[in-house]
N, C-alpha and C positions, 0 to 999 in steps of 0.2 A: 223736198216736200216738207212742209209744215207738220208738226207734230202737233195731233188735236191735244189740248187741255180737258181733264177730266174736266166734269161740270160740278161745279160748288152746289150744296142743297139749298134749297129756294126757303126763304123768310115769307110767309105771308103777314104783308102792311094792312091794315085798314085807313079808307080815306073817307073823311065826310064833307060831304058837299052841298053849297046849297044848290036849291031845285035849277036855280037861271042859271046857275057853273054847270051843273051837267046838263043842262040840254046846248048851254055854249060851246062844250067838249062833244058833246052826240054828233054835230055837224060835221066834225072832223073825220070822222071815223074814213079810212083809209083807203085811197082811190082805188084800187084793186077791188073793194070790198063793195058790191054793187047790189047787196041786199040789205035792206034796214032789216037790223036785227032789234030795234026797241032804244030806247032812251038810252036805257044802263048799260045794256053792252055795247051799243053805239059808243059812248062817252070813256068805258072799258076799254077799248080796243083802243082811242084817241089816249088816254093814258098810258098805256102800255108803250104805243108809241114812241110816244115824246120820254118815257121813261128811258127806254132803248135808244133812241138817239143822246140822248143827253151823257148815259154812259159812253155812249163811243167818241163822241165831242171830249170827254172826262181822258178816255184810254187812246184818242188817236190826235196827239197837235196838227196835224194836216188836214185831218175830214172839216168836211163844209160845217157840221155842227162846233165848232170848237172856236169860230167867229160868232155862232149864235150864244154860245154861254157866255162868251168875253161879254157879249153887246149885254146880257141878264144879269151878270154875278160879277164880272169888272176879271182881272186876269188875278186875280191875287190864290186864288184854287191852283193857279200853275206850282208853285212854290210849294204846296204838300205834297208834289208828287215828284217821283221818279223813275229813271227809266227800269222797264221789267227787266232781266235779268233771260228771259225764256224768250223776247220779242223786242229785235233791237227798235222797230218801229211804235213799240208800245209806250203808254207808260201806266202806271201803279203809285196808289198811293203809300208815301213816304213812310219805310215800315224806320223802328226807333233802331239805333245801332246798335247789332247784337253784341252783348257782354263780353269781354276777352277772359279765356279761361281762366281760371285760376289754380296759378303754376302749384305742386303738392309744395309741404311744407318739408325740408330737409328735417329729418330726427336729428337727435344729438348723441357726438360722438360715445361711445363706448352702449347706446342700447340693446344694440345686437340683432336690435326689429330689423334692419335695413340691409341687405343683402349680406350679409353677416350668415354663420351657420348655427347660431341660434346657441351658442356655447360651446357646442359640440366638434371640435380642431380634428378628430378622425384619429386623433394620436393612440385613443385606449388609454384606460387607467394602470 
Protein backbone atom coordinates (compact mmCIF):
# COMPACT_ATOMS: atom_id res chain seq x y z
CA UNK A 1 0.00 0.00 0.00
CA UNK A 2 1.07 3.48 -1.01
CA UNK A 3 1.95 5.74 1.84
CA UNK A 4 -0.18 9.05 1.44
CA UNK A 5 2.16 12.30 1.20
CA UNK A 6 1.10 15.00 3.70
CA UNK A 7 -0.29 17.85 1.53
CA UNK A 8 1.99 20.97 0.99
CA UNK A 9 -0.12 24.40 1.99
CA UNK A 10 -1.70 25.83 -1.11
CA UNK A 11 -0.32 29.43 -2.63
CA UNK A 12 -3.10 31.44 -3.76
CA UNK A 13 -2.05 32.82 -7.75
CA UNK A 14 -4.03 35.63 -9.17
CA UNK A 15 -4.74 35.41 -12.93
CA UNK A 16 -6.02 38.11 -15.26
CA UNK A 17 -7.79 37.46 -18.23
CA UNK A 18 -9.16 39.00 -20.95
CA UNK A 19 -13.07 38.86 -21.23
CA UNK A 20 -12.94 36.44 -24.87
CA UNK A 21 -10.08 34.04 -22.79
CA UNK A 22 -12.50 33.55 -20.16
CA UNK A 23 -15.54 32.79 -21.81
CA UNK A 24 -13.06 30.53 -24.20
CA UNK A 25 -12.06 28.74 -20.81
CA UNK A 26 -15.94 28.84 -19.55
CA UNK A 27 -16.77 26.20 -22.46
CA UNK A 28 -14.57 23.84 -20.95
CA UNK A 29 -15.60 23.53 -17.86
CA UNK A 30 -15.58 19.62 -17.08
CA UNK A 31 -17.84 16.95 -18.45
CA UNK A 32 -18.95 15.68 -15.25
CA UNK A 33 -20.05 19.07 -14.38
CA UNK A 34 -23.44 19.34 -16.09
CA UNK A 35 -24.60 22.69 -14.37
CA UNK A 36 -23.42 26.17 -15.58
CA UNK A 37 -22.17 27.73 -12.88
CA UNK A 38 -21.44 31.40 -14.67
CA UNK A 39 -18.68 32.57 -16.88
CA UNK A 40 -15.99 32.82 -13.87
CA UNK A 41 -16.40 29.71 -12.33
CA UNK A 42 -17.17 27.95 -15.47
CA UNK A 43 -13.52 29.26 -16.74
CA UNK A 44 -12.23 28.50 -12.83
CA UNK A 45 -12.90 24.97 -12.87
CA UNK A 46 -11.32 24.77 -16.87
CA UNK A 47 -8.28 26.32 -15.12
CA UNK A 48 -7.92 24.27 -12.35
CA UNK A 49 -8.17 21.60 -14.60
CA UNK A 50 -5.71 21.90 -17.02
CA UNK A 51 -3.65 23.29 -14.06
CA UNK A 52 -3.87 19.50 -12.52
CA UNK A 53 -3.11 17.87 -15.43
CA UNK A 54 -0.40 19.67 -16.47
CA UNK A 55 1.22 18.78 -13.00
CA UNK A 56 0.72 15.29 -13.53
CA UNK A 57 2.09 15.35 -17.13
CA UNK A 58 5.18 17.46 -15.02
CA UNK A 59 5.23 14.33 -12.11
CA UNK A 60 4.27 11.23 -14.25
CA UNK A 61 6.56 10.53 -17.86
CA UNK A 62 3.96 7.82 -18.87
CA UNK A 63 0.51 9.74 -18.36
CA UNK A 64 -1.20 10.76 -21.61
CA UNK A 65 -0.59 14.70 -20.44
CA UNK A 66 3.31 14.47 -20.57
CA UNK A 67 2.88 14.16 -24.72
CA UNK A 68 0.60 17.20 -24.31
CA UNK A 69 3.35 19.49 -22.52
CA UNK A 70 6.22 17.91 -24.95
CA UNK A 71 3.72 18.95 -27.91
CA UNK A 72 3.45 23.06 -25.73
CA UNK A 73 6.93 23.48 -24.00
CA UNK A 74 9.21 21.11 -26.35
CA UNK A 75 10.98 18.21 -23.81
CA UNK A 76 13.58 20.50 -22.38
CA UNK A 77 11.40 20.66 -18.69
CA UNK A 78 12.50 16.77 -18.74
CA UNK A 79 16.04 17.73 -17.74
CA UNK A 80 15.10 19.96 -14.42
CA UNK A 81 13.67 16.93 -13.03
CA UNK A 82 14.38 13.96 -11.21
CA UNK A 83 13.21 10.92 -9.97
CA UNK A 84 11.25 11.30 -6.46
CA UNK A 85 13.03 9.42 -4.07
CA UNK A 86 9.24 8.38 -2.09
CA UNK A 87 7.80 7.21 -5.78
CA UNK A 88 9.79 5.19 -8.10
CA UNK A 89 7.33 6.08 -10.84
CA UNK A 90 7.29 9.71 -9.97
CA UNK A 91 9.41 12.41 -10.81
CA UNK A 92 10.33 16.00 -8.93
CA UNK A 93 11.87 18.73 -9.78
CA UNK A 94 15.68 18.75 -9.76
CA UNK A 95 16.51 19.78 -5.86
CA UNK A 96 20.51 21.40 -6.01
CA UNK A 97 23.10 18.69 -4.40
CA UNK A 98 23.09 18.83 -0.82
CA UNK A 99 26.33 20.17 0.61
CA UNK A 100 28.86 17.38 2.02
CA UNK A 101 29.44 18.02 5.68
CA UNK A 102 32.03 19.71 6.89
CA UNK A 103 34.50 17.31 8.44
CA UNK A 104 35.51 19.31 12.41
CA UNK A 105 38.82 20.83 12.30
CA UNK A 106 41.58 18.57 14.20
CA UNK A 107 42.94 21.01 17.44
CA UNK A 108 46.48 21.22 17.72
CA UNK A 109 48.73 19.01 19.47
CA UNK A 110 49.36 19.68 23.21
CA UNK A 111 45.59 22.03 23.71
CA UNK A 112 44.25 19.77 25.99
CA UNK A 113 40.63 20.92 24.52
CA UNK A 114 40.54 17.45 22.59
CA UNK A 115 39.84 14.51 24.47
CA UNK A 116 42.61 15.30 26.70
CA UNK A 117 41.70 15.51 30.66
CA UNK A 118 41.95 19.07 30.64
CA UNK A 119 45.33 19.16 32.59
CA UNK A 120 44.25 17.26 35.29
CA UNK A 121 46.57 13.29 34.94
CA UNK A 122 44.60 12.14 38.33
CA UNK A 123 48.04 11.78 39.86
CA UNK A 124 47.36 14.56 42.83
CA UNK A 125 49.74 17.13 43.67
Amino acid sequence: MRRKRPQPPKIAITVELEEDVLELLAVLRLPFDDKDRGREENARGALLHLIHSAADGVRRPGAWERSWLNQAFGYEFEDRLELDPECDFYRRPRRPPAAAPIPPTPLPPGSGAAGGSGGDDGGGA
